[in-house]
Z-matrix of the N, CA and C atoms (Angstrom, degrees):
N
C 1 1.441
C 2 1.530 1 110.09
N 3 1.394 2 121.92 1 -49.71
C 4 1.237 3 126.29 2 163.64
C 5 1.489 4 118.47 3 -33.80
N 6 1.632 5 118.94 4 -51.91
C 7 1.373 6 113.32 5 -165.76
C 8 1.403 7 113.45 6 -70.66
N 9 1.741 8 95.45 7 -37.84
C 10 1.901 9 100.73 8 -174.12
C 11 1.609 10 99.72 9 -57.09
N 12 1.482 11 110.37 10 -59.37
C 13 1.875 12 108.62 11 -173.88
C 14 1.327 13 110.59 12 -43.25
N 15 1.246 14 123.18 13 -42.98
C 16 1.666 15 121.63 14 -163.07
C 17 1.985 16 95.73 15 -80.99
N 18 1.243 17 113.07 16 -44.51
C 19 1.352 18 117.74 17 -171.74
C 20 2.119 19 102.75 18 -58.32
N 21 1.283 20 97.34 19 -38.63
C 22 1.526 21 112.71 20 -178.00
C 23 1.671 22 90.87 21 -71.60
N 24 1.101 23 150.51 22 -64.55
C 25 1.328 24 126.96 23 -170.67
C 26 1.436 25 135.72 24 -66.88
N 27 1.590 26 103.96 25 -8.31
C 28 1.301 27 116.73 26 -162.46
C 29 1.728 28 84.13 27 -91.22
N 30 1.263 29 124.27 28 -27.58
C 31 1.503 30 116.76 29 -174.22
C 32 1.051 31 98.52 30 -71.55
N 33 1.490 32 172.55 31 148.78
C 34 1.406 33 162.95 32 -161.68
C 35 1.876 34 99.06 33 -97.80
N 36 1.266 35 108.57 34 -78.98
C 37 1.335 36 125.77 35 -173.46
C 38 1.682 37 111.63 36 -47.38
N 39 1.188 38 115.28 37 -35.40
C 40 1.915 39 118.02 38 142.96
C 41 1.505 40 138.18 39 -79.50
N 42 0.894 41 88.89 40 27.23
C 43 1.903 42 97.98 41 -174.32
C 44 1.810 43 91.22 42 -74.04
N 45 1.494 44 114.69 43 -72.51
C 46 1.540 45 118.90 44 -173.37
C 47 1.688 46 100.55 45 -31.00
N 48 1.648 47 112.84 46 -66.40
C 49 1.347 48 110.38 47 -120.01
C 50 1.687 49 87.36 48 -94.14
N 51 1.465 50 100.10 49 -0.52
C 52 2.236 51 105.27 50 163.77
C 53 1.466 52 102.93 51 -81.88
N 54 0.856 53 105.20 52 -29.91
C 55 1.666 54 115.96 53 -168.21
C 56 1.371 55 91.86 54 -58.68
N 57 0.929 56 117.82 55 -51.29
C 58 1.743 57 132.32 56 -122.11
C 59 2.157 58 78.66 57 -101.32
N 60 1.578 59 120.32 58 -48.31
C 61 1.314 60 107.73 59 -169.79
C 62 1.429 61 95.53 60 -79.49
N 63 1.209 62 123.67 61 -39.41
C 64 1.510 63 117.63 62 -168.60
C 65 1.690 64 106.66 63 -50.79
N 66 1.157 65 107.27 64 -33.58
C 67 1.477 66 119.10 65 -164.41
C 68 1.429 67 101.02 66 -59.70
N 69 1.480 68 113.09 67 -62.53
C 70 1.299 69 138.87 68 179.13
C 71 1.458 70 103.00 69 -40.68
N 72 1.486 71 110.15 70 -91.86
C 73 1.605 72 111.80 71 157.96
C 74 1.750 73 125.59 72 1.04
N 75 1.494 74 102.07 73 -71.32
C 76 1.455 75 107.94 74 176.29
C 77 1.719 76 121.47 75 -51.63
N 78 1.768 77 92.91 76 -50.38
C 79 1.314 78 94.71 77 175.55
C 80 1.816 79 131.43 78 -65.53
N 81 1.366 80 116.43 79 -8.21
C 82 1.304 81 121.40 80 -178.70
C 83 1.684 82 79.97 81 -83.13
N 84 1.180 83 112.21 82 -77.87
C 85 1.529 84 97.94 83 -172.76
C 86 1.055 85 140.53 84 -46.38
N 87 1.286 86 141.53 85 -21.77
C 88 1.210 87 144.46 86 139.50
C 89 1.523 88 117.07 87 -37.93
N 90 1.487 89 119.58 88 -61.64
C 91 1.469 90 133.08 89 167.96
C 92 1.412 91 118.05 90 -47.27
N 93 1.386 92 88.89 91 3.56
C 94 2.468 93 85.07 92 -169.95
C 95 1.643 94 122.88 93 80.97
N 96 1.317 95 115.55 94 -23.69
C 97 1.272 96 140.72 95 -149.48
C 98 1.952 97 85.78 96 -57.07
N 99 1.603 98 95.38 97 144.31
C 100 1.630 99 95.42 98 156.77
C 101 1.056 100 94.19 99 -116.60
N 102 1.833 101 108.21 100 167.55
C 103 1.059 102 139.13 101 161.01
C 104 1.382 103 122.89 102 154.89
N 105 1.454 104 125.17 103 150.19
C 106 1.597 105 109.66 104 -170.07
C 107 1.795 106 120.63 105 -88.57
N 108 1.446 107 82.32 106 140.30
C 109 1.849 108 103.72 107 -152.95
C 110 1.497 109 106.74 108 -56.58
N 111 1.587 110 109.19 109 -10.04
C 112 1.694 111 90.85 110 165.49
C 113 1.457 112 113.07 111 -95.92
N 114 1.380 113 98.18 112 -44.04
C 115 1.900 114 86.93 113 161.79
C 116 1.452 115 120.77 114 -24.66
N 117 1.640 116 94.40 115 -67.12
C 118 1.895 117 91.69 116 174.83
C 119 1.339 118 129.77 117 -48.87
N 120 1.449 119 120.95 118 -44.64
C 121 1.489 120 144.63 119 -169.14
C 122 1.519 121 77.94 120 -61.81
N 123 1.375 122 124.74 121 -87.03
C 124 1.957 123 124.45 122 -163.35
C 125 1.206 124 88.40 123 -29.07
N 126 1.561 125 125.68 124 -85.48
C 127 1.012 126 108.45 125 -139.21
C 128 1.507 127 125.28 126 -73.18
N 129 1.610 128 129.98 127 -15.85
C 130 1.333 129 118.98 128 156.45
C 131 1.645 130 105.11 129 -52.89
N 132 1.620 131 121.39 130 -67.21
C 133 1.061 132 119.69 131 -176.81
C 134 1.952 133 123.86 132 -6.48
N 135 1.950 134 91.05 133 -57.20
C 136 1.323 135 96.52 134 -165.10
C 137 1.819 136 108.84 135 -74.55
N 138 1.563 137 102.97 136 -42.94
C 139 1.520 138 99.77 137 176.03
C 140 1.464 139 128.97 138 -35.85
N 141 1.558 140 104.39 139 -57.02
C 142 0.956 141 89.22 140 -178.34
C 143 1.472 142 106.34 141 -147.28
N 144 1.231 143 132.83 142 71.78
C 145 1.719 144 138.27 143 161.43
C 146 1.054 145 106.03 144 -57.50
N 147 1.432 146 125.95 145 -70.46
C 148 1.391 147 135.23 146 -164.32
C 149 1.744 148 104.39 147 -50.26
N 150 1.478 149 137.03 148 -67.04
C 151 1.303 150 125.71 149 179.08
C 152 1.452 151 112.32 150 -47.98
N 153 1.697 152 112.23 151 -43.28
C 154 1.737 153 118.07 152 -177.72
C 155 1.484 154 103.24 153 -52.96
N 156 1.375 155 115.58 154 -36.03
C 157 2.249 156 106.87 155 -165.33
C 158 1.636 157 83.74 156 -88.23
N 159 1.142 158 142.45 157 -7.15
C 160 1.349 159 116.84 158 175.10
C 161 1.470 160 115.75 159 -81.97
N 162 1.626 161 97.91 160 -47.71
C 163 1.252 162 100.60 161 -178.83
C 164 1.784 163 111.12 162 -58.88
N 165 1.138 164 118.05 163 -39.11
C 166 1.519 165 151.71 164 174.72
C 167 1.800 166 95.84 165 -39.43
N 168 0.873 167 102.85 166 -72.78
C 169 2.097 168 118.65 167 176.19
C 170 1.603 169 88.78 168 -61.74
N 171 0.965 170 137.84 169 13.43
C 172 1.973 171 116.39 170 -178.55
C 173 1.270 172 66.66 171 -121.50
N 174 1.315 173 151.20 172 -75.28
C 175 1.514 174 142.96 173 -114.86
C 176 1.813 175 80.19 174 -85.32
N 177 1.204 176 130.64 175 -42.66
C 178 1.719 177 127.95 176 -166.72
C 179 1.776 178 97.65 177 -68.55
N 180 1.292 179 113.79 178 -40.63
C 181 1.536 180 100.21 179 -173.67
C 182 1.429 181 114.72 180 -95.26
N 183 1.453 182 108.60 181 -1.47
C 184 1.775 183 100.95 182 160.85
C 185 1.583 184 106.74 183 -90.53
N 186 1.108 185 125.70 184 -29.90
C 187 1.568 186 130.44 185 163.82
C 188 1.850 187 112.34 186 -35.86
N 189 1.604 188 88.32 187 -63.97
C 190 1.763 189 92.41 188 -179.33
C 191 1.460 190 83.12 189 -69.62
N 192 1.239 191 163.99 190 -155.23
C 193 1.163 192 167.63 191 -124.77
C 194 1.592 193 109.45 192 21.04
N 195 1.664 194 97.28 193 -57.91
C 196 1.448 195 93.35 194 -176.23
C 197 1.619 196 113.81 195 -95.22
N 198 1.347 197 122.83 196 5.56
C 199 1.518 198 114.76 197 163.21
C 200 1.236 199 105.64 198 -86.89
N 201 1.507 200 130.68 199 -38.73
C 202 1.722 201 122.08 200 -171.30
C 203 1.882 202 89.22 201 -69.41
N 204 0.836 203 127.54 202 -43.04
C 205 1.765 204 125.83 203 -172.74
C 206 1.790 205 103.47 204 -50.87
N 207 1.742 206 105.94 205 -55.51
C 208 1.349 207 106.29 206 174.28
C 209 1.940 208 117.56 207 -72.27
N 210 1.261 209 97.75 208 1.58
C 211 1.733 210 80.80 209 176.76
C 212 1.864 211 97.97 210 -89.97
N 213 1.179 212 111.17 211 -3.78
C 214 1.263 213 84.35 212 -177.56
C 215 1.477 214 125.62 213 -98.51
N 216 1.867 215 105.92 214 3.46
C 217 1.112 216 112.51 215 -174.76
C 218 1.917 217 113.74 216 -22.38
N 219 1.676 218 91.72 217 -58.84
C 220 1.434 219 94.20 218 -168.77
C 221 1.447 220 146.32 219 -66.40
N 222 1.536 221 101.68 220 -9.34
C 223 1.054 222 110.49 221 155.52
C 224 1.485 223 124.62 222 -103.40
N 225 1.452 224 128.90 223 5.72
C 226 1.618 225 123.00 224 158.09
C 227 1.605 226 118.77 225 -133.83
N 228 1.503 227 88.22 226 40.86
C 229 1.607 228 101.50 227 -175.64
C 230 1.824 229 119.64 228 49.37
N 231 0.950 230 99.01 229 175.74
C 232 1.644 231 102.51 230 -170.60
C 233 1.151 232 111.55 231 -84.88
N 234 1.610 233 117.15 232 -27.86
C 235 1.660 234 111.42 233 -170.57
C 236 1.777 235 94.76 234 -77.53
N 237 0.993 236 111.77 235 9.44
C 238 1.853 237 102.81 236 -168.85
C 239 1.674 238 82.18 237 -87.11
N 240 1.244 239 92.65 238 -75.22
C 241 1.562 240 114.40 239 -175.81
C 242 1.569 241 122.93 240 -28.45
N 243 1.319 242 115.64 241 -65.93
C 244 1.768 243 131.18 242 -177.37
C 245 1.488 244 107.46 243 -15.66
N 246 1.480 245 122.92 244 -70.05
C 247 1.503 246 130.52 245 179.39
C 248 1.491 247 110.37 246 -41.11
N 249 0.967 248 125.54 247 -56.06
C 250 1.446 249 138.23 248 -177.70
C 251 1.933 250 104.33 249 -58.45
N 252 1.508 251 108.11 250 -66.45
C 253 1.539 252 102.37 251 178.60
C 254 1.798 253 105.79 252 -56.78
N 255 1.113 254 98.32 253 -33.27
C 256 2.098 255 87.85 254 -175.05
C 257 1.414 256 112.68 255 -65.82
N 258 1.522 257 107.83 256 -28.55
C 259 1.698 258 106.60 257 -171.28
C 260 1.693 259 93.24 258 -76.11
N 261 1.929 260 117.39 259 -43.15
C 262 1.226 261 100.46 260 -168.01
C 263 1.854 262 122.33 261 -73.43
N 264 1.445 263 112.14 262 -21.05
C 265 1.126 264 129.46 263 149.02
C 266 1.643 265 121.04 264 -26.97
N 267 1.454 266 110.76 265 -76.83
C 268 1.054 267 112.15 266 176.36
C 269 1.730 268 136.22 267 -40.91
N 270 1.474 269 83.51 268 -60.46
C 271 1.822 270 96.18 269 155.80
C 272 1.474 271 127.97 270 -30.31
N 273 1.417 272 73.48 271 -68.43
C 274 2.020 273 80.38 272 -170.18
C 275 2.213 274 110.87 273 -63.99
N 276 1.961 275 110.14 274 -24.37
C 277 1.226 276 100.51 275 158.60
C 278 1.302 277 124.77 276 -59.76
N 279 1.396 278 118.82 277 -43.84
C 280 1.766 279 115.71 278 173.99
C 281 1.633 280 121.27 279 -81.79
N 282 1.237 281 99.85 280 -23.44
C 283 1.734 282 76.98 281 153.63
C 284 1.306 283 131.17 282 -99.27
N 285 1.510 284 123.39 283 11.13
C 286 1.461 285 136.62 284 143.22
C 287 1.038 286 120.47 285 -54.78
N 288 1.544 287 106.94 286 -60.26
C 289 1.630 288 137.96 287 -137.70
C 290 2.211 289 96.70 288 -77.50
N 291 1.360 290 85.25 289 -49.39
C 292 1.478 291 102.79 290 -152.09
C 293 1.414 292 108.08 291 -112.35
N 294 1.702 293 131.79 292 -67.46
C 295 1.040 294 126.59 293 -168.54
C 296 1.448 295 106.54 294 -78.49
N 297 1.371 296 161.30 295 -41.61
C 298 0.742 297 173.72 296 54.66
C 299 2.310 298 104.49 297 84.53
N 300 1.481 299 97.66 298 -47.45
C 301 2.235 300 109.49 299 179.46
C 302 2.094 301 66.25 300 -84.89
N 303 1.087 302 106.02 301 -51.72
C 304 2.079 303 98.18 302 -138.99
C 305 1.761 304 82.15 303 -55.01
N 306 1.293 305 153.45 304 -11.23
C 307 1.270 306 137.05 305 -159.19
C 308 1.733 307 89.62 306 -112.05
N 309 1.408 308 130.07 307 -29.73
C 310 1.150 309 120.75 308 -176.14
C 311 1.788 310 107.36 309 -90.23
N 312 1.619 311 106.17 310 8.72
C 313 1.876 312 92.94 311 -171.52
C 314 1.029 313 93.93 312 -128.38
N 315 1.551 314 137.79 313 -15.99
C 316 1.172 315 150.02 314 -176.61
C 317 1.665 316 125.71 315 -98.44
N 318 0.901 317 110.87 316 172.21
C 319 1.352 318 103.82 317 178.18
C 320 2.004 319 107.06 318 -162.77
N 321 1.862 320 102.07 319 69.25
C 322 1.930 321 102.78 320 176.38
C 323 1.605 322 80.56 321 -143.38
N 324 1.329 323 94.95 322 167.68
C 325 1.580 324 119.54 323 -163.66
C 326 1.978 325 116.16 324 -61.66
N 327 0.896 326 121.57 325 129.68
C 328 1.061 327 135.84 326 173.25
C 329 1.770 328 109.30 327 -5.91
N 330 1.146 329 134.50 328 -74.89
C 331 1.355 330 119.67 329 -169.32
C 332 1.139 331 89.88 330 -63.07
N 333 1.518 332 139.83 331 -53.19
C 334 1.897 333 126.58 332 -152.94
C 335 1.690 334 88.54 333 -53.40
N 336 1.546 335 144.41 334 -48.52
C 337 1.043 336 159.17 335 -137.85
C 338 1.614 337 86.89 336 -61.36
N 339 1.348 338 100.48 337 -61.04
C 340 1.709 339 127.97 338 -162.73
C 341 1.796 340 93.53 339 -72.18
N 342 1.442 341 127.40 340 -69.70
C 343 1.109 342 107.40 341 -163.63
C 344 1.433 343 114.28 342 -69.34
N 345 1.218 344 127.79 343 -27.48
C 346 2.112 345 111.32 344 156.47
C 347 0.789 346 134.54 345 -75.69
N 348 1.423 347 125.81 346 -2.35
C 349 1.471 348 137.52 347 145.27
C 350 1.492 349 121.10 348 -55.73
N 351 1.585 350 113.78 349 -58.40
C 352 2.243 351 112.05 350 163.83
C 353 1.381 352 87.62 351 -59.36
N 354 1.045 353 133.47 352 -97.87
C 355 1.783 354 128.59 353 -164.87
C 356 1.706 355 114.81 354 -12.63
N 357 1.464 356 111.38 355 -62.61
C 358 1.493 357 85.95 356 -162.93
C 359 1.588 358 95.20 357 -90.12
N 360 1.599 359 133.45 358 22.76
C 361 1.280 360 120.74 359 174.65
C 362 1.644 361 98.11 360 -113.00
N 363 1.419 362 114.30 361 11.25
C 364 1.328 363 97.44 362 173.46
C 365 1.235 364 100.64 363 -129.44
N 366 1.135 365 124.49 364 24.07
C 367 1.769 366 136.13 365 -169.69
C 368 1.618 367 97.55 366 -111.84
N 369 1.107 368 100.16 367 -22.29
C 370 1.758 369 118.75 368 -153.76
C 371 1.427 370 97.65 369 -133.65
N 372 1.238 371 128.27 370 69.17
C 373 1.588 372 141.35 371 174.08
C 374 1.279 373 104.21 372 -78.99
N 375 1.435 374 140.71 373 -51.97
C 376 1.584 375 162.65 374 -149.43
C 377 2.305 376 69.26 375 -68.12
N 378 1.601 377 106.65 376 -83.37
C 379 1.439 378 117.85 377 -129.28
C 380 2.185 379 83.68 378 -74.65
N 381 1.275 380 119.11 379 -19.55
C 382 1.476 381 111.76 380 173.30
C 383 1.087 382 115.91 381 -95.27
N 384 1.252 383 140.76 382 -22.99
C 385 1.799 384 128.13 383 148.64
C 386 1.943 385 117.96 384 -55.89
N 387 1.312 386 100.84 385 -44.02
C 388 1.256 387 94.64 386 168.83
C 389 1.722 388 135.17 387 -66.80
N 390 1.032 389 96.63 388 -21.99
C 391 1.702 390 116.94 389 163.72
C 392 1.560 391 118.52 390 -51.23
N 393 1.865 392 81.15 391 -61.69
C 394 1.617 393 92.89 392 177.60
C 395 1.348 394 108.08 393 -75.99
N 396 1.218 395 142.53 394 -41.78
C 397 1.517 396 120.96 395 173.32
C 398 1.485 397 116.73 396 -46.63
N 399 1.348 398 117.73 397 -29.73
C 400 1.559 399 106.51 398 178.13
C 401 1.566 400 117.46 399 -67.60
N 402 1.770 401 95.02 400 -33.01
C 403 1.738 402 98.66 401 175.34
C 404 1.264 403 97.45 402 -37.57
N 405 1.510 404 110.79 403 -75.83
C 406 1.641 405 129.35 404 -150.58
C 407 2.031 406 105.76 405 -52.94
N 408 0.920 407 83.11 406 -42.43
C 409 1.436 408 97.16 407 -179.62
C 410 1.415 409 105.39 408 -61.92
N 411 1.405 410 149.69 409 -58.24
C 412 1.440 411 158.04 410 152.66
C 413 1.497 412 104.72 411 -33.87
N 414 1.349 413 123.18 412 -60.09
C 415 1.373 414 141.93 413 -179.41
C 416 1.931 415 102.80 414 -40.13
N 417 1.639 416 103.18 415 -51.78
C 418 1.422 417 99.13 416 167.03
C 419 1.320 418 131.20 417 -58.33
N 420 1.562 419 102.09 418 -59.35
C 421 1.233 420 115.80 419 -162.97
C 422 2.409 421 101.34 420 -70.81
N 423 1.117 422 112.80 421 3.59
C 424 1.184 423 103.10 422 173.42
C 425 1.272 424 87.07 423 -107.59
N 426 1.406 425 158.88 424 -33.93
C 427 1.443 426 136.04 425 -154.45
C 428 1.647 427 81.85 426 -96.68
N 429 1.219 428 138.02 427 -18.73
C 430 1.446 429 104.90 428 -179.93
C 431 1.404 430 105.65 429 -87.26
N 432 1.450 431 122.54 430 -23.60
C 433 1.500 432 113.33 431 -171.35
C 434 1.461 433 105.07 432 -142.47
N 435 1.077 434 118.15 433 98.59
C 436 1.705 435 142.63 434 -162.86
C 437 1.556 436 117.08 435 -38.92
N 438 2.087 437 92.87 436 -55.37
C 439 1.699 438 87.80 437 175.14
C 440 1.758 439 116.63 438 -53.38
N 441 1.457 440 116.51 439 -17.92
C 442 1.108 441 98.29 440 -150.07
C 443 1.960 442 121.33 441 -66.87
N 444 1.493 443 84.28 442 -12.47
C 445 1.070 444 85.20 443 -172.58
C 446 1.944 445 117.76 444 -64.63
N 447 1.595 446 106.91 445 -1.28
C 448 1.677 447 96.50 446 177.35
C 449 1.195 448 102.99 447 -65.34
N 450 1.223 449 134.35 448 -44.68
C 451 1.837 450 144.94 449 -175.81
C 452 1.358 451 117.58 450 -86.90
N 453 1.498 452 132.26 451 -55.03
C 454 1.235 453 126.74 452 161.44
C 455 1.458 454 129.61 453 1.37
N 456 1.441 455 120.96 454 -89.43
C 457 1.113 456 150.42 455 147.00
C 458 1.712 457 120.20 456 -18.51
N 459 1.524 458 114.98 457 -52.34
C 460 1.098 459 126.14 458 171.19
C 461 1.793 460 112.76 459 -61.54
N 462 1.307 461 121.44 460 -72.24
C 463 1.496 462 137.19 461 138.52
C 464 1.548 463 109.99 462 -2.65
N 465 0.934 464 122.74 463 -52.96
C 466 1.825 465 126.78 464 178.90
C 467 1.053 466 108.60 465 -63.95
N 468 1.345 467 106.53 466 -68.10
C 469 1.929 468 116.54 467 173.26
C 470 1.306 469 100.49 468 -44.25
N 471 0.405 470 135.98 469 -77.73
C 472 1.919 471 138.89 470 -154.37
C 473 1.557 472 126.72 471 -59.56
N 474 1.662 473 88.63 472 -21.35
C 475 1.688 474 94.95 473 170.45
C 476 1.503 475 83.12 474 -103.09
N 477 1.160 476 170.26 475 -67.09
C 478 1.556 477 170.99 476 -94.88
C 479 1.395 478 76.25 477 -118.81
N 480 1.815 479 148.63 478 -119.45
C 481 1.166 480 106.90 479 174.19
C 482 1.647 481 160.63 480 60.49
N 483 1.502 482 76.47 481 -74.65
C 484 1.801 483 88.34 482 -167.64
C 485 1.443 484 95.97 483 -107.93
N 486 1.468 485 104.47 484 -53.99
C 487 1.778 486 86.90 485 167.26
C 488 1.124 487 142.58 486 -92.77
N 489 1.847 488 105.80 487 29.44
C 490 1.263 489 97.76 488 167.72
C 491 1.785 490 99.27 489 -91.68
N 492 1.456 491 119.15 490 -33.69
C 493 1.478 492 118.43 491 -157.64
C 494 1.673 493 89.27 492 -82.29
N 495 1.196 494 148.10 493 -26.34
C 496 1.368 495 129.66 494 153.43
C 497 1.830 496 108.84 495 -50.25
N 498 1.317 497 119.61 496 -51.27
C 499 1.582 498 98.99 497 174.39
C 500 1.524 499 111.72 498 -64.26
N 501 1.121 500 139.72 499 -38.48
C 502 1.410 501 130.20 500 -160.59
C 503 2.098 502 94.41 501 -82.46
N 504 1.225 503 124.70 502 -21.98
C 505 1.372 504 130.11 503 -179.78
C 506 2.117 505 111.81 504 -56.06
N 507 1.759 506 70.41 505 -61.49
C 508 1.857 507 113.66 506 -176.43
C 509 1.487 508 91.53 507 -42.05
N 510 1.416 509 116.21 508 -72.57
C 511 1.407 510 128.56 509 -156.43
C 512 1.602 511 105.16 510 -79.98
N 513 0.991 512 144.63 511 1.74
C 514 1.416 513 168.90 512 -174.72
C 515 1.801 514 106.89 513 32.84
N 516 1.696 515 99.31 514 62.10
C 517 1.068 516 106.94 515 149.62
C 518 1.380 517 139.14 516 -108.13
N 519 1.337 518 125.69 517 7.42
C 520 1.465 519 137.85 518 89.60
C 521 1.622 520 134.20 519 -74.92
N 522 2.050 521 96.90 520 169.15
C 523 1.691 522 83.09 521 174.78
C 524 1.715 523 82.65 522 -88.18
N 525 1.362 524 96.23 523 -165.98
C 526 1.719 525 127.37 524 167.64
C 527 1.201 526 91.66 525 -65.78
N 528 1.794 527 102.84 526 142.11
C 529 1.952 528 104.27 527 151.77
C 530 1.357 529 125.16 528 -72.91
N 531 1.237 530 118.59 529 105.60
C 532 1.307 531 142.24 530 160.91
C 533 2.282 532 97.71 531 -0.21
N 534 1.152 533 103.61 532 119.07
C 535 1.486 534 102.79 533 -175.18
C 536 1.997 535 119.42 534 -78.18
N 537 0.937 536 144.42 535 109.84
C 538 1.210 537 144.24 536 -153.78
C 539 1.809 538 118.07 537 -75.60
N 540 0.821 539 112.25 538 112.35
C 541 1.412 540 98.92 539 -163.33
C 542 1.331 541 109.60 540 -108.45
N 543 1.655 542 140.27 541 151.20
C 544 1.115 543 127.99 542 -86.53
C 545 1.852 544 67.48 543 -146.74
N 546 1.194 545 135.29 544 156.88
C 547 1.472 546 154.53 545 -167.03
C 548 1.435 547 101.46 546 -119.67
């Protein structure tokens, strides 16, 4: 799962709509759920690609936003700069963080997608800083030690995942998955 997600972001124009199956993917597994993972993969795939590459193209052009912002550190020093990378920072965590599961669990039109995605990622500061510290935290531990990135990545999803469908459970915008009982 790790390789497809990481292989899906490195393509630019699939970053969303990997995001968006990996998500899916993760979340059956997390949930217990059987079924075979390309079955699953199609069918997130088909729901919803098209909202995932949009949202997918917002997360790539707030990215370039915040690398042309960071090339200029050096010529107007960093304290100029900082405000600008935190606002573009932020962005790109909630439309990772948040709109990005809300397009793979949901199913309403593209901006509603986007505007409860800033809402519940800015309602929910505690559970989207902590997200992003794991980025940063993964982000290390793969630039210091290369393999890590086969598992890294995988490891993120899976706790991000789990606590997002405990918040969407918690807050009862889903029910619980129905528990399977055993013959």
């Amino acid at each position: 799962m790790s390789l497809v997600w990481v292989a899906s972001l490195a393509l630019v124009l699939t970053a969303g709509a990997g995001t968006v199956v990996a998500y899916e993917l993760c979340r059956r597994q997390v949930l217990g759920k059987d079924g075979g993972y390309r079955a699953i993969a199609r069918e997130a795939w088909r729901q919803s690609w098209k909202q995932a590459t949009v949202v997918g193209l917002l997360v790539v052009a707030v990215a370039a936003v915040g690398i042309v912002t960071l090339s200029y550190v050096p010529t107007l020093r960093l304290s100029v700069v900082l405000i600008p990378l935190i606002v573009v920072a932020l962005f790109l965590i909630l439309l990772l963080f948040w709109c990005l599961p809300l397009v793979a669990r949901f199913t309403n039109p593209t901006w509603r997608q986007l505007l409860n995605g800033f809402t519940l990622g800015l309602t929910k500061p505690s559970l989207t800083f902590l997200l992003a510290i794991a980025v940063v935290l993964g982000g290390v531990v793969v630039w210091n030690f290369m393999p890590a990135v086969f598992v890294v990545p995988g490891l993120i999803l899976i706790w991000w995942c789990y606590l997002l469908e405990r918040f969407f459970v918690a807050r009862g915008y889903v029910q619980p998955e129905p528990e399977e009982t055993g013959i």
